[in-house]
N, C-alpha and C positions, 0 to 999 in steps of 0.2 A: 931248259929251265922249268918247265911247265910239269917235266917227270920227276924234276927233282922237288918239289913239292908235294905234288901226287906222292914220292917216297915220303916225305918228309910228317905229311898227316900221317898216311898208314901207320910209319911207326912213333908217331905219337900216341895212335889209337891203341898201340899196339902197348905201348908204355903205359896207359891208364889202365888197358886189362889188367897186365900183369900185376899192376900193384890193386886193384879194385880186387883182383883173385886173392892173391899171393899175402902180400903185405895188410890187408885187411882182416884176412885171415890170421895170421901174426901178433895183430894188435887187437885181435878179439879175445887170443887167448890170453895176451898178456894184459890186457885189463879190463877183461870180465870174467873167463873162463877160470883162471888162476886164481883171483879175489875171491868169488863166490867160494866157489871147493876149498880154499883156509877158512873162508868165515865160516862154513859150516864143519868143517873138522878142530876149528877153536870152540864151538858149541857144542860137538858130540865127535869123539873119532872114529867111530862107526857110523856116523851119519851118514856116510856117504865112502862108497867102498875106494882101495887102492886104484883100481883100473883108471880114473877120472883123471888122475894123475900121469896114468901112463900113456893115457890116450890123449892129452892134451901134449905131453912129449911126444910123442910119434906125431902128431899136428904140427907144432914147432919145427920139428927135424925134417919134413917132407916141406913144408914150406921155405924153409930155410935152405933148402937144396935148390929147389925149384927158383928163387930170387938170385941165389948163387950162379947156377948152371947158365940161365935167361942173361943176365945180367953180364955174365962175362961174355956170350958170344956177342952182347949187342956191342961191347967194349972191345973186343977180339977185332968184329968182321965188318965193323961197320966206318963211316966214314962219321967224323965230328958234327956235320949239320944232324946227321940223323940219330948220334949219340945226345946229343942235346935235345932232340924234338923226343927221342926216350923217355928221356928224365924227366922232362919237363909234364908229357903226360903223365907219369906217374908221381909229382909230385903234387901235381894239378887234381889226381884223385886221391891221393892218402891228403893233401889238406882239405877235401869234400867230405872226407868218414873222419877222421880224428876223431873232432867232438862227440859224432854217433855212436863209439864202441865203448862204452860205458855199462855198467848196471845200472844206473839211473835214466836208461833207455831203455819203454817199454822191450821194444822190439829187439833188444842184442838181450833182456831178461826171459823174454820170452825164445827165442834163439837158443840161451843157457839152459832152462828148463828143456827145450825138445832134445839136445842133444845129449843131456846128462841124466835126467832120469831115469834110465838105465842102470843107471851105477848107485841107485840109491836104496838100501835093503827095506823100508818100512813101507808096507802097501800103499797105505793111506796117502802118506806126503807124496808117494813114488805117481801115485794118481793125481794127485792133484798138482805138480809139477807138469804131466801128461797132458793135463786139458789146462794148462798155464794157467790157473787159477791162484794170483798172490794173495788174494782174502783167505782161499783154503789152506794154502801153505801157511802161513801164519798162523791159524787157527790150529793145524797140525801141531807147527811146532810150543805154541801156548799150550796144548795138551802133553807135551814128552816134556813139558818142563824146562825149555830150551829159549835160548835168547831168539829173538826175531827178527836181528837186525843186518839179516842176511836178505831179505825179502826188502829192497830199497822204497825209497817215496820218487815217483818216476818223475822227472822234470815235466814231461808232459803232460799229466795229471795235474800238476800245480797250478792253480787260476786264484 
């Protein structure tokens, strides 16, 4: 009895990695990564090159394998208590992140900026996305003439 617990954490723990990895990553692109890259291609379509798009597809598609492939062996090889003690961790972590994969979280905008910057052709903003700087991005884009409301009001700023 005592191993089958012992099994039963492990793959629980093992069920919160997966989705803290996998599934958070999923839900970062699909609401942050995805949101920002329209908002700034409804402002400028050059503002930010094709690749952002491609690269957050190829994101999508490796995660979405990786949840697939995981998921079905745990479903395949596993016995019911520890299909359960699965899921349970990883439902236990995607409802800990939900609310945090937002633009309106300093830290998933600032997450957006490091990984996307790259793909943004205008020095200026492309740096000041680089050093996460939303005063300078904004100021960037109030200079190209562009709307600013891609650059959010972070909830934890709010007081």
């Amino acid at each position: 009895m005592q191993m089958k617990i012992l099994f039963a954490a492990a793959i629980f723990f093992g069920g919160w990695l997966w989705a803290y990895l996998f599934v958070r990553q999923l839900l970062f692109n699909v609401l942050t990564a995805y949101p920002l890259v329209r908002k700034m291609r409804a402002a400028r379509e050059d503002l930010i090159a094709v690749g952002a798009d491609r690269y957050t597809t190829i994101s999508m598609i490796v995660c979405c394998f990786f949840l697939l492939v995981v998921g079905f062996l745990v479903i395949r090889f596993c016995k019911l208590y520890l299909i359960i003690s699965f899921f349970v961790g990883a439902l236990s972590a995607t409802l800990m992140l939900l609310g945090k994969l937002t633009p309106d979280n300093r830290a998933m905008f600032d997450a957006f900026c490091t990984t996307y910057y790259r793909f943004v052709p205008d020095d200026e903003l492309r740096t000041a996305m680089f050093n996460k700087k939303p005063g300078q991005i904004k100021q960037r884009l109030y200079n190209m003439d562009l709307a600013r409301d891609m650059v959010p009001d972070f909830k934890d700023e709010k007081k």
